[in-house]
Steps between C-alpha positions, in 0.01 A plus 500: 500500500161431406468231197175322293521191756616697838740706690921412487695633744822439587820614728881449362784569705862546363794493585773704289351476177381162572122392562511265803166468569189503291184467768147502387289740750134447249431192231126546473502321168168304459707256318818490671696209592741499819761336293494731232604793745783328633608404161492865353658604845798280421540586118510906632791391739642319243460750239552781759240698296157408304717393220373135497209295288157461577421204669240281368139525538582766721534799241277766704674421822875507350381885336355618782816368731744662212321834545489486887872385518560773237336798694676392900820475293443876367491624833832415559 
C-alpha cells in the first residue's frame, strides 16, 4: 500500500484462525526505524490483529502497518 512516507507491504501466514507470522516484504518509509518494525510485528502477534497502540514517534509507520496488516488479513 502506498502511504505519504513510502510503500508497506507485508505477508501473514495463519494457522487456524491464528496469525503465525507477520513478514514485512516493503518498508520504504523515509523515516523508518528497524526496531520499530519488529516492535509492531510483535504487538500484531500478540494482538493477533491491528488491535494494538501506536507506538511512539512512529505514528505514520504504526497506520500505515495497521492498514497493510488489515488488507493481507482480508484476504483470508
Amino acid at each position: 500500500m502506498q502511504y505519504w512516507f513510502g510503500v508497506m507491504q507485508i505477508s501473514v501466514t495463519k494457522t487456524g484462525s491464528k496469525i503465525t507470522a507477520v513478514t514485512p516484504v516493503q518498508a520504504s518509509y523515509t523515516r523508518l526505524r528497524g526496531w520499530s518494525i519488529q516492535n509492531l510485528v510483535d504487538a500484531a502477534l500478540s494482538a493477533q490483529g491491528s488491535n494494538f497502540g501506536n507506538m511512539s514517534g512512529a505514528t505514520y509507520t504504526t497506520e500505515a502497518f495497521k492498514s497493510a496488516l488489515d488488507a493481507a488479513l482480508a484476504k483470508f
